[in-house]
C-alpha positions in Angstrom: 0.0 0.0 0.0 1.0 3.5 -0.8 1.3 6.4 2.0 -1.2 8.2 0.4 -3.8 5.5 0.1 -3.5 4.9 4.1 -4.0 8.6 4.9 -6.7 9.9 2.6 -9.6 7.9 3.6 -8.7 9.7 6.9 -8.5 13.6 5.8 -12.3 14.4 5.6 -12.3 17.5 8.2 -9.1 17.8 8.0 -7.3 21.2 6.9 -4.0 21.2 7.6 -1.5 18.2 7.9 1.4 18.9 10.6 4.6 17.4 10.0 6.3 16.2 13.7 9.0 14.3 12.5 12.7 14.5 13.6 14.8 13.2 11.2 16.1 13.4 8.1 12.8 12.2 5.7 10.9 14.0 4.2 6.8 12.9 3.7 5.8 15.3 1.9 6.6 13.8 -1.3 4.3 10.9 -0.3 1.2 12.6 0.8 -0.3 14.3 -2.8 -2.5 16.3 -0.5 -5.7 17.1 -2.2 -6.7 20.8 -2.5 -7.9 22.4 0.7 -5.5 20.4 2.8 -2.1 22.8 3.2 0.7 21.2 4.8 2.5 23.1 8.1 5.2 22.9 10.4 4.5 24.3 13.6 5.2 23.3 17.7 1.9 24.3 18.7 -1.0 21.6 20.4 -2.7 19.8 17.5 -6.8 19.7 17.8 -9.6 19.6 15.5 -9.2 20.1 12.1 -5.3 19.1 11.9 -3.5 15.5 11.1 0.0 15.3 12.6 2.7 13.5 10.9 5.1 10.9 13.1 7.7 8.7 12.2 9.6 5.8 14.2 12.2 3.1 13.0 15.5 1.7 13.7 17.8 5.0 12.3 17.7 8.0 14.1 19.3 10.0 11.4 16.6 8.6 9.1 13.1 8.2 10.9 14.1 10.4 13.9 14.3 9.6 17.6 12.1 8.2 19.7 11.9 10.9 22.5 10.9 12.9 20.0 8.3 11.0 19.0 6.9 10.3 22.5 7.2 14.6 23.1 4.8 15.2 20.0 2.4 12.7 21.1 1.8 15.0 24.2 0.4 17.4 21.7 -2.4 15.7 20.6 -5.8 17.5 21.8 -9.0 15.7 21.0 -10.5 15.8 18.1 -6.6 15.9 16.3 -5.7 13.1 14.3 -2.0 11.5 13.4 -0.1 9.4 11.4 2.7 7.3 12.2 5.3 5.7 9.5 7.3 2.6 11.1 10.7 2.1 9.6 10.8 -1.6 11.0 9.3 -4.6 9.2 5.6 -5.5 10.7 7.0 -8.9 12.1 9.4 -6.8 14.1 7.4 -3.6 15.1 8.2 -2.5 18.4 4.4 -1.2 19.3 4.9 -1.6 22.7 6.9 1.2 22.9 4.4 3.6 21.9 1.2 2.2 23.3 1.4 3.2 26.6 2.0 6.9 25.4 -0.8 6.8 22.9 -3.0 5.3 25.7 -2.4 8.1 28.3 -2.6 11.0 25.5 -6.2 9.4 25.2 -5.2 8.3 21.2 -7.3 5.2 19.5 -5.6 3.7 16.6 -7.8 3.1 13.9 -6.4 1.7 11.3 -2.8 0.0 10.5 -1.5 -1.3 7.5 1.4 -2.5 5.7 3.8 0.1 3.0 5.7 -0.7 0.1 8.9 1.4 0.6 12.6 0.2 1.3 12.6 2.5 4.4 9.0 2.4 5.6 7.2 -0.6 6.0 3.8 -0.2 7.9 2.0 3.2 9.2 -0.8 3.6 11.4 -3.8 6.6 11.7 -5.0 7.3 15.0 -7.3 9.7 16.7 -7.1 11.7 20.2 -10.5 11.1 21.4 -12.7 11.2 24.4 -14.9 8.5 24.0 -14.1 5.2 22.1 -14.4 5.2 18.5 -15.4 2.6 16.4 -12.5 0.9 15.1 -12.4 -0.1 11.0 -12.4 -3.4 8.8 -9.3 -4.9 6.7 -10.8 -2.4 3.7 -10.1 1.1 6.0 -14.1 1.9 6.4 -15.4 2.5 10.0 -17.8 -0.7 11.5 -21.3 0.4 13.1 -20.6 2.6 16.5 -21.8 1.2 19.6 -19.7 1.9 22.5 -19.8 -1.8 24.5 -20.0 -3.4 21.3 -16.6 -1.5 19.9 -14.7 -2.1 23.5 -16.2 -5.9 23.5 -15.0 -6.1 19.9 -11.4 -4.6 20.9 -10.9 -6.5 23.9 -11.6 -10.2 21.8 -10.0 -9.5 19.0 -7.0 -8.5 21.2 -6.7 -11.4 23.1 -7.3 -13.7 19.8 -4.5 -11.7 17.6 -2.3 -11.9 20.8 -2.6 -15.9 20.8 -2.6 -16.3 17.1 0.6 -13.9 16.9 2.4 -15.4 20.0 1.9 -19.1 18.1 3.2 -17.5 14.4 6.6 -15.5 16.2 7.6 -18.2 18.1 6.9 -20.2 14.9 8.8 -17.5 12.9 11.8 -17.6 15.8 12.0 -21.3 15.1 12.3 -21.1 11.3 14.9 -18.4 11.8 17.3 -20.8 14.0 16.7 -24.0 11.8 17.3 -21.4 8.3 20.7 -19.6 10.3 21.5 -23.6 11.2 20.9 -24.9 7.5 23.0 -22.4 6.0 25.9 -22.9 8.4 25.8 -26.4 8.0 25.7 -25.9 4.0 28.3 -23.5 3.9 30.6 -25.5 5.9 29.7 -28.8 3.6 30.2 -26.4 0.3 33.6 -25.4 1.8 34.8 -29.1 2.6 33.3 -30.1 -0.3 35.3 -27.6 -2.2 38.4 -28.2 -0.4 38.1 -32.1 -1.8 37.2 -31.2 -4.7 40.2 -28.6 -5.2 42.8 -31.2 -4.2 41.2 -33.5 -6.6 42.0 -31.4 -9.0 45.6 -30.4 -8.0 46.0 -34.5 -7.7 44.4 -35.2 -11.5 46.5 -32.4 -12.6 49.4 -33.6 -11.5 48.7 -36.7 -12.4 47.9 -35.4 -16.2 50.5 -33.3 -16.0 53.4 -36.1 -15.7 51.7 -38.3 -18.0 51.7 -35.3 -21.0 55.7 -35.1 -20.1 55.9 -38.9 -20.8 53.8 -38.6 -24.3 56.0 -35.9 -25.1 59.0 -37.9 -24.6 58.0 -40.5 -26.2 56.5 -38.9 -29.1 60.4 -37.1 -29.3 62.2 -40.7 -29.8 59.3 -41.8 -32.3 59.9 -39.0 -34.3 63.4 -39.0 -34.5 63.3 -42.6 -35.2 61.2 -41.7 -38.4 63.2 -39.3 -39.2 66.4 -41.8 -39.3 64.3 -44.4 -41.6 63.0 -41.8 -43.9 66.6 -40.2 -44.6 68.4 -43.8 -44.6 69.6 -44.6 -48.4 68.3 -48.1 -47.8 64.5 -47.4 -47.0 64.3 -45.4 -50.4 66.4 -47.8 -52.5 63.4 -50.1 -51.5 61.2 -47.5 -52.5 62.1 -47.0 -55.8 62.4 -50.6 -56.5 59.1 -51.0 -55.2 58.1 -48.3 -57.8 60.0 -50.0 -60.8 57.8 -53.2 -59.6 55.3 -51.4 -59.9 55.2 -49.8 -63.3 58.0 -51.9 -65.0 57.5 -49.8 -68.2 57.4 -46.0 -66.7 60.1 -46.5 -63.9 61.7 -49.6 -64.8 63.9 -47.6 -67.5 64.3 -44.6 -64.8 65.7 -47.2 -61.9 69.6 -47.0 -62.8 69.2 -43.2 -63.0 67.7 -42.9 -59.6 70.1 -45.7 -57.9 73.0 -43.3 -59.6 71.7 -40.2 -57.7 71.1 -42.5 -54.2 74.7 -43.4 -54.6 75.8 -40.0 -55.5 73.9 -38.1 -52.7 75.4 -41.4 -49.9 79.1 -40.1 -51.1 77.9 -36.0 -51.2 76.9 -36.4 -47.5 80.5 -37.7 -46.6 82.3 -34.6 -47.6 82.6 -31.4 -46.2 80.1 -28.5 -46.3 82.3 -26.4 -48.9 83.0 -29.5 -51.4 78.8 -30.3 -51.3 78.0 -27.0 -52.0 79.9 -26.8 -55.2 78.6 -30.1 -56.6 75.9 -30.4 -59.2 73.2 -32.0 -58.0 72.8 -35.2 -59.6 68.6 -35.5 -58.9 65.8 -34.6 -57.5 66.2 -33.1 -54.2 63.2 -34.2 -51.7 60.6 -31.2 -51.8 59.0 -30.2 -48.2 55.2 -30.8 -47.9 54.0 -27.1 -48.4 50.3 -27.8 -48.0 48.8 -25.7 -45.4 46.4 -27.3 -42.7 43.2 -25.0 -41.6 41.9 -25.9 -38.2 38.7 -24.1 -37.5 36.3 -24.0 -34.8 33.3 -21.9 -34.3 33.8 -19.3 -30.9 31.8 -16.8 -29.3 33.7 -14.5 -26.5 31.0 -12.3 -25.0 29.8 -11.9 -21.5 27.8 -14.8 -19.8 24.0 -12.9 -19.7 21.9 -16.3 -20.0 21.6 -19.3 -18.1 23.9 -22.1 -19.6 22.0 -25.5 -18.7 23.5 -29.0 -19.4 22.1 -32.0 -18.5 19.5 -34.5 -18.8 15.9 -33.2 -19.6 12.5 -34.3 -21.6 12.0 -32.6 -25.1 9.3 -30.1 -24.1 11.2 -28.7 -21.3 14.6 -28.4 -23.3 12.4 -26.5 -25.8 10.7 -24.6 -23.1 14.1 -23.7 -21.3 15.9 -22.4 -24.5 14.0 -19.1 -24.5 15.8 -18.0 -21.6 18.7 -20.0 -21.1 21.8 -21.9 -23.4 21.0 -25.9 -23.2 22.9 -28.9 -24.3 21.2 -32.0 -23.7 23.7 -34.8 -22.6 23.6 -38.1 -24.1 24.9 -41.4 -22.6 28.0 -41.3 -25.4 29.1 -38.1 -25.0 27.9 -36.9 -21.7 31.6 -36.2 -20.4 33.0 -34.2 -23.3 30.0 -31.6 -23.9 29.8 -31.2 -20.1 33.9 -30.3 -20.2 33.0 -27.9 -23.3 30.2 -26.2 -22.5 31.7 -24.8 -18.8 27.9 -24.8 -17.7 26.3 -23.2 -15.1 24.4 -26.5 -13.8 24.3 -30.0 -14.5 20.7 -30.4 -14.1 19.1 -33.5 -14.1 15.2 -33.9 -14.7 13.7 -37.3 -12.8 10.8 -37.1 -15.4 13.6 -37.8 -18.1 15.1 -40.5 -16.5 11.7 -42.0 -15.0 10.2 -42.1 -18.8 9.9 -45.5 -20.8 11.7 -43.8 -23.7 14.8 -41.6 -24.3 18.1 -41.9 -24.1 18.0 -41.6 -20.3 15.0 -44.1 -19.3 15.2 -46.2 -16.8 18.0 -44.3 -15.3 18.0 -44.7 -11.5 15.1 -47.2 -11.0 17.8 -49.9 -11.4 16.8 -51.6 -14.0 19.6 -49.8 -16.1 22.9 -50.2 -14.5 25.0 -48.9 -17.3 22.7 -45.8 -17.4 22.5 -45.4 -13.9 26.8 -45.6 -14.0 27.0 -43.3 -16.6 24.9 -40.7 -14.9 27.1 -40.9 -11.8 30.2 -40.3 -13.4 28.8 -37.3 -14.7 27.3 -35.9 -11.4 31.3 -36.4 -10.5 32.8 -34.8 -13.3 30.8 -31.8 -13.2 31.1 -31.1 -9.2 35.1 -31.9 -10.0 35.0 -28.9 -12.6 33.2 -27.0 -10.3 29.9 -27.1 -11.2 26.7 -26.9 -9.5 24.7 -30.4 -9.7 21.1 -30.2 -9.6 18.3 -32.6 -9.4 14.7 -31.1 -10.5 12.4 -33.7 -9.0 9.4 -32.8 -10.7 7.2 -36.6 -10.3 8.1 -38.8 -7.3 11.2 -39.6 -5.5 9.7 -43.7 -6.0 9.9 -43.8 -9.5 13.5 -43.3 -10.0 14.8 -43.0 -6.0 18.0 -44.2 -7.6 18.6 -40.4 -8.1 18.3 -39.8 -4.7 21.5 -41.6 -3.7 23.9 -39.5 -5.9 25.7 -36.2 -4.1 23.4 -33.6 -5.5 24.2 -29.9 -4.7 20.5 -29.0 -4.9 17.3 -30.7 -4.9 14.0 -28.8 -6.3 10.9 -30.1 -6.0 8.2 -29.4 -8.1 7.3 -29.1 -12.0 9.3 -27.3 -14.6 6.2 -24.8 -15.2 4.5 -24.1 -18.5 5.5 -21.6 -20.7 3.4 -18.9 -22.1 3.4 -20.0 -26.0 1.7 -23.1 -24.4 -1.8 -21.5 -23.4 -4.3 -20.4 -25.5 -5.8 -16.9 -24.8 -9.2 -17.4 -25.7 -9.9 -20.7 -23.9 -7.8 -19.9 -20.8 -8.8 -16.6 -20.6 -7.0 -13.0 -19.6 -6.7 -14.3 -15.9 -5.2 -17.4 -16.3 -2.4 -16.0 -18.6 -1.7 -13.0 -15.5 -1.9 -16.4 -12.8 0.7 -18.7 -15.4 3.1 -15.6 -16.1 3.3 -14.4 -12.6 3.7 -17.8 -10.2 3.6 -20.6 -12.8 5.8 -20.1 -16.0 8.9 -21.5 -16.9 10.4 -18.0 -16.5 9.6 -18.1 -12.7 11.2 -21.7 -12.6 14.1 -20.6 -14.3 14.5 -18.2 -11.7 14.5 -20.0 -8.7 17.1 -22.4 -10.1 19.1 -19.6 -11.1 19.0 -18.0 -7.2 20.0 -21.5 -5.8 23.3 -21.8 -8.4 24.0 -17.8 -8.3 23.5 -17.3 -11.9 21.8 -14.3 -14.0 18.1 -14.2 -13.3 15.8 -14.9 -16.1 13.3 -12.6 -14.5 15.3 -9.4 -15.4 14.0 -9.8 -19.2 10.8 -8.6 -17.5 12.1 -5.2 -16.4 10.2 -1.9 -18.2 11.4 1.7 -18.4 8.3 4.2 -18.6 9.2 7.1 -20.6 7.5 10.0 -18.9 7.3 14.2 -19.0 5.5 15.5 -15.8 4.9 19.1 -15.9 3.6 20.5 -12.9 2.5 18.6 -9.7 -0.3 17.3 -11.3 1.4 15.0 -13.7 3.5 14.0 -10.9 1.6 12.9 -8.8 -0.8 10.9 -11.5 2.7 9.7 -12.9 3.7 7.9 -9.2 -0.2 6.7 -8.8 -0.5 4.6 -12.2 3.5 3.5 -12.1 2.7 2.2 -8.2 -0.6 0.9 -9.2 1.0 -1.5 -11.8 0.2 -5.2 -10.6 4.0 -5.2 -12.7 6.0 -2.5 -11.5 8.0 -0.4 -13.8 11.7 -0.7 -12.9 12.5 2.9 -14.0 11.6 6.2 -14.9 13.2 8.1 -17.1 11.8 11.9 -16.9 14.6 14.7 -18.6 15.2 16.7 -15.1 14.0 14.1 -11.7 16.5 16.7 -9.9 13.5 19.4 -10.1 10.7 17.1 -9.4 9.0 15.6 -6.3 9.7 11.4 -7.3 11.1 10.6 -3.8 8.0 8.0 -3.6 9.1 6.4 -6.6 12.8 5.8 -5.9 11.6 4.3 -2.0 9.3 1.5 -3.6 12.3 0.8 -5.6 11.9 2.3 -8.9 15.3 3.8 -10.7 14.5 7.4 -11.5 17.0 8.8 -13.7 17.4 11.0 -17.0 19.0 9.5 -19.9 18.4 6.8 -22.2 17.0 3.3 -20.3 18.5 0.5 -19.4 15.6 -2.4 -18.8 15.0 -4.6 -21.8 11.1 -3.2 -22.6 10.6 0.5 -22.6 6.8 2.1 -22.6 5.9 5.5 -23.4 3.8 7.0 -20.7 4.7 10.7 -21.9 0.5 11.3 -22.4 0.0 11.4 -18.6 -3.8 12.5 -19.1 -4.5 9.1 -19.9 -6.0 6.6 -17.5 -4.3 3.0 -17.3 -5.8 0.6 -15.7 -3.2 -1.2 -13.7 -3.3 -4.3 -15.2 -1.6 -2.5 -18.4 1.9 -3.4 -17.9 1.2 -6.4 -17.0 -1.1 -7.6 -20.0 1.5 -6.3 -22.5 3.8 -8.3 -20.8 1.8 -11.6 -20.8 1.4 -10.7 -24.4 4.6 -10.3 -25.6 6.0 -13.4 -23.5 3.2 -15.4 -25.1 4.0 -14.2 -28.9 7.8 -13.3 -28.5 7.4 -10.0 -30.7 9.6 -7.1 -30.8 6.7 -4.4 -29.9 2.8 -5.2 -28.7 0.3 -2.3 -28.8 -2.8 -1.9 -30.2 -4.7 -0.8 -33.4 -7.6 0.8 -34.6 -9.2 -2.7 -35.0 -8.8 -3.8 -31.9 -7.3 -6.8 -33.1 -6.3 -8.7 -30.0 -3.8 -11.8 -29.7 -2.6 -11.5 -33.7 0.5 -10.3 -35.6 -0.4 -7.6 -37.3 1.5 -5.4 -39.9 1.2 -1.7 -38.1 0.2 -0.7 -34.4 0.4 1.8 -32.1 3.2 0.4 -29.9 2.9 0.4 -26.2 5.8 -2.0 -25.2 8.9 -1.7 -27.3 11.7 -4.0 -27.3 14.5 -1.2 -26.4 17.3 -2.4 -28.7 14.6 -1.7 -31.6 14.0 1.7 -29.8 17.5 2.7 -29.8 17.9 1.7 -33.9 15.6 5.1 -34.6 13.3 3.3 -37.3 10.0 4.7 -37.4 7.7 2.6 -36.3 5.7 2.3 -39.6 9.2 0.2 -40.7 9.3 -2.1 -38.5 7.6 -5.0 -39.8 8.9 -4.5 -43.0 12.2 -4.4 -41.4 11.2 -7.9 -40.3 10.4 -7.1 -36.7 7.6 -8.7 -35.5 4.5 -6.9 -34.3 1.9 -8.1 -32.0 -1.5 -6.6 -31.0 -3.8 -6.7 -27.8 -6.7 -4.1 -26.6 -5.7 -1.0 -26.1 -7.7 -1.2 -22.7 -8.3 -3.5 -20.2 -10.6 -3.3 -17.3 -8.5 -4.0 -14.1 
C-alpha cells in the first residue's frame, strides 16, 4: 500500500497536515494532499481540524528519535488526528513502545497497514478522542458505533491476535534458527566439499600433468626414429624398386638413374660443407610438404547474460528452457566431453527424463539400467570436480526413480518445470489465467528460482520496463507515481529529462530507478501522455502478451485486433534495442520485426 492511500480515507475535516517528525525524511513527497489540505510545520497543540505526521524506526538519522516522537504525542488534543510511519518490518514492530504513550494522550488507533517502501514498512492513523471510536475493517471503512459493542470487539479480538501472533513468532523464531542452522551447515559442507574437490583437481592435474611429459617424450624418440628411416639410403632404395615393380614400363627404364643419384647423394653427405655446396646435383632433391592445414572452430567471446544449462531433460522442457537459457542436452556417449565444453552453469538432471519408458536416459535410477545409472554418476562427479553446480529437479516422485536420490546432488527442487506462455491459449484460458501462469507458474519463474540456488543471472530481469515519462507540474506528478505504483507489474525505471527538479522521492523508496538519460531495462513504454488513464493491469497484460508471442513491440490498433500479428500498431511496449535503432515505427515490420496486437484497454 501507498502512504497516500492509508492517509486519505482519513482527511475528511481535516485542513492542515502537521509534519512532527525528527529526522532526516521528508513525507511530503508521499502525501499528494488534495486541495484544501495545506501542509505546516508548527510546535503548537494539534486539535480539531489538523492530522500530525510521526515517524519511528530503527535510524535515528533517518526516521528520527524516539523521545521525540513520545514529546509530539503530548500534543495531541481531542478531536486531532496523526499518522505514524514505522521504519521496521511488521513482524518486528516495536508497538509496545508507543502504546502506553498513545494510551495516556487518550489516542485510539484506527487503522494499521502495511507500506511498500525500502525505508518504511507499515504506518498507522489514530485519533485523540474522548470516547471510544469505532474501530475499522481490513478495507479502512469505519464498523457500526456502539460503545460496548466496539470495547467488546477490541478487547476479543485482542486477546485472539495476541494468541494467534504469540503461536506465528515463536513459529517464525523457530524457522529463523533452523534457516541460520541450515546455511551454516551448508556453507561448511560447500567449503569441505570444495576443499576435496580442489585437491582432486591439483592431484588429477598432476597426475595429467606427468603423463603429458611422458607422451611428449615418447613422441620425441618416435619421431626421431622416423626421421632416421626416412633419410636412410636403404629405405628409399626399397622405394624405388618398389616403384619399378610397380610400373616396369614408366620407372623400370628410370631405376639406374635414380640408384645413380642415391649413390651420389650417400658419397655427397661424406664430404665437407664447402665441397657439397659446389657439386651439381645429380637428382631430384626431396621437396617439403608445403600444404597448409586450416583448423577451424566456431567461438563466441562475450559476456555470460543467459543461463547455460546442461544436463538431462524431456524434449518439451529443453524446448521450453531455450528461451531463456543456453541448453545442451547430454547423451549417454558423449555426456563427459560436452559437459567439459560447455563450462555450464548447472548439471541439471530432470527425474521425469530418467523416470520415462523412452529416451536416451530411461530407466536411469530405477535400477533396471545399471550402465545408465553408472553413466549418470560419473557425470554428477565430473561436473562437481570442474566445479559445477549439480542439480536434481524432482518434478514426479522420489519412488519412481529413488535411484537419483543416492547421488551427491548440490540442490534438490521439488516441483514441476512450469509451463511456458506459448503453451496456453488466450481465448480458452482466458485473460486471468495467462496473468496467474506468467506471474507464479511459467517456466520464467522456474528458471529463476534455479538460477537463485546456483548464483547465476536471473531470467526474470527480461521482465524489467522503463516508462518514458514528462511531468509538468504537480499534477502529472503525482498521476505519474499513482498509475506506475498501481501496476500489478512494476515499472523498474523512470526516465523523466530533469528528476533533480521534481518531487519522485515516492518512486525511488518503492524501488523504482528514476533517472534521466536513455534506459537500461530490456522493454521501454511510453507514458509521456500522462492525461491518460491505465488501468493497472496495463503493464502487466502487454507483458503476458509479448512473453506469449515473442514480438519485438505489442500495442494496439484501430481494429482492436487482439492476440494477432499484425503489420502496423500503435506500440505500447517496445523491445528497447529496436527503440535505440531510430526506425520509425511504420518500418518495422517491414524491417522484419515482429508486431503483435492486444486491446488498447483493459478493465482491471
Amino acid at each position: 500500500m501507498r502512504l497516500t492511500d492509508l492517509l486519505h480515507p482519513h482527511l475528511d475535516d481535516v485542513t492542515s497536515v502537521v509534519d512532527a517528525t525528527s529526522g532526516g525524511l521528508r513525507l511530503d513527497p508521499y502525501l499528494h494532499l488534495p486541495p484544501g489540505v495545506t501542509p505546516s510545520r508548527h510546535d503548537q497543540p494539534v486539535g480539531a481540524g489538523e492530522l500530525m505526521l510521526l515517524c519511528y524506526g530503527p535510524d535515528p538519522a533517518v526516521h528520527g528519535d524516539e523521545a521525540d516522537c513520545l514529546a509530539a504525542l503530548e500534543r495531541m488534543r481531542p478531536g486531532g488526528r496523526g499518522l505514524i510511519v514505522f521504519g521496521h518490518p511488521g513482524t518486528d514492530l516495536p508497538y509496545h513502545r508507543l502504546l502506553d504513550a498513545l494510551v495516556a494522550h487518550r489516542c485510539q488507533v484506527l487503522h494499521a497497514a502495511s507500506l511498500g517502501y525500502t525505508h518504511l514498512h507499515a504506518g498507522a492513523v489514530f485519533a485523540c478522542t474522548e470516547e471510544l471510536l469505532p474501530p475499522h475493517d481490513w478495507f479502512g471503512h469505519p464498523l457500526p458505533a456502539d460503545g460496548f459493542a466496539t470495547a467488546l470487539r477490541i478487547a476479543d479480538e485482542y486477546v485472539l491476535a495476541d494468541f494467534v501472533s504469540r503461536s506465528q513468532r515463536a513459529r517464525l523464531i523457530d524457522l529463523e534458527r533452523a534457516a541460520e542452522e541450515s546455511a551454516r551447515a551448508l556453507e561448511t559442507a560447500r567449503e569441505d566439499g570444495l576443499a576435496e574437490r580442489l585437491a582432486a583437481a591439483v592431484r588429477d592435474k598432476e597426475q595429467l600433468t606427468s603423463a603429458l611429459r611422458r607422451a611428449r617424450e615418447r613422441t620425441g624418440v618416435l619421431e626421431s626414429r622416423v626421421a632416421m628411416l626416412e633419410g636412410s639410403t636403404s629405405l628409399r632404395v626399397g622405394k624405388a624398386l618398389v616403384s619399378a615393380a610397380r610400373s616396369p614400363k614408366r620407372r623400370a627404364a628410370r631405376l639406374p638413374g635414380e640408384l645413380y643419384g642415391l649413390w651420389r647423394q650417400r658419397k655427397a653427405k661424406g664430404r665437407p660443407a664447402g665441397a657439397r655446396a659446389s657439386a651439381p646435383a645429380a637428382g631430384p632433391e626431396p621437396q617439403a610438404d608445403d600444404r597448409f592445414h586450416l583448423s577451424h572452430r566456431a567461438l563466441s567471446v562475450a559476456p555470460r547474460d543467459r543461463l547455460v544449462i546442461t544436463g538431462v531433460l524431456t524434449d518439451r522442457t529443453a524446448q521450453d528452457f531455450a528461451a531463456d537459457a543456453v541448453v545442451s542436452r547430454v547423451l549417454p556417449h558423449d555426456g563427459r566431453l560436452l559437459v567439459e565444453r560447455t563450462d555450464p552453469d548447472v548439471f541439471l538432471v530432470q527425474l521425469s527424463a530418467c523416470a520415462a519408458h523412452d529416451g536416451p536416459w530411461s530407466l536411469t535410477g530405477t535400477g533396471l539400467a545399471p550402465d545408465l545409472d553408472r553413466r549418470l554418476a560419473e557425470l554428477v562427479a565430473q561436473a562437481r570436480g570442474l566445479g559445477r553446480t549439480a542439480v536434481l529437479w524432482r518434478d514426479g516422485p522420489a519412488s519412481s526413480a529413488p535411484g537419483l536420490s543416492q547421488l551427491p546432488w548440490d540442490a534438490v527442487l521439488d516441483g514441476d518445470t512450469g509451463t511456458a506462455l506459448f503453451r496456453l491459449d488466450p481465448v480458452t484460458d482466458g485473460r486471468d489465467r495467462l496473468r496467474d501462469v506468467f506471474q507464479q507458474d511459467s517456466t520464467r519463474v522456474r528458471l529463476a528460482r534455479l538460477a537463485a540456488v546456483i548464483g547465476a543471472p536471473d531470467p526474470l530481469a527480461e521482465r524489467r520496463i522503463a516508462v518514458l515519462a514528462a511531468p509538468r507540474d504537480a499534477t502529472d506528478v503525482a498521476r505519474l507515481v499513482a498509475q506506475a505504483l498501481g501496476q500489478l507489474h512494476r515499472p523498474a525505471e523512470v526516465i523523466v529529462a530533469d528528476p533533480a527538479g521534481l518531487a519522485l522521492d515516492e518512486l525511488t523508496a518503492a524501488s523504482v530507478a528514476v533517472h534521466a538519460g536513455p534506459p537500461t531495462a530490456p522493454w521501454v513504454a511510453d507514458w509521456t501522455d500522462l492525461t491518460e488513464d491505465r488501468p493497472d493491469t496495463l503493464l502487466l497484460d502487454l507483458l503476458c502478451a509479448q512473453e506469449f508471442s515473442g514480438a519485438d513491440a505489442v500495442g494496439h490498433t484501430p481494429a482492436a485486433d487482439d492476440y494477432a500479428f499484425v503489420p502496423a500498431l500503435h506500440p505500447l511496449l517496445v523491445r528497447r534495442s529496436l527503440l535505440d535503432s531510430g526506425a520509425p515505427p511504420d518500418g518495422w515490420s517491414r524491417a522484419g520485426h515482429r508486431l503483435f496486437a492486444v486491446r488498447g484497454k483493459e478493465p482491471s
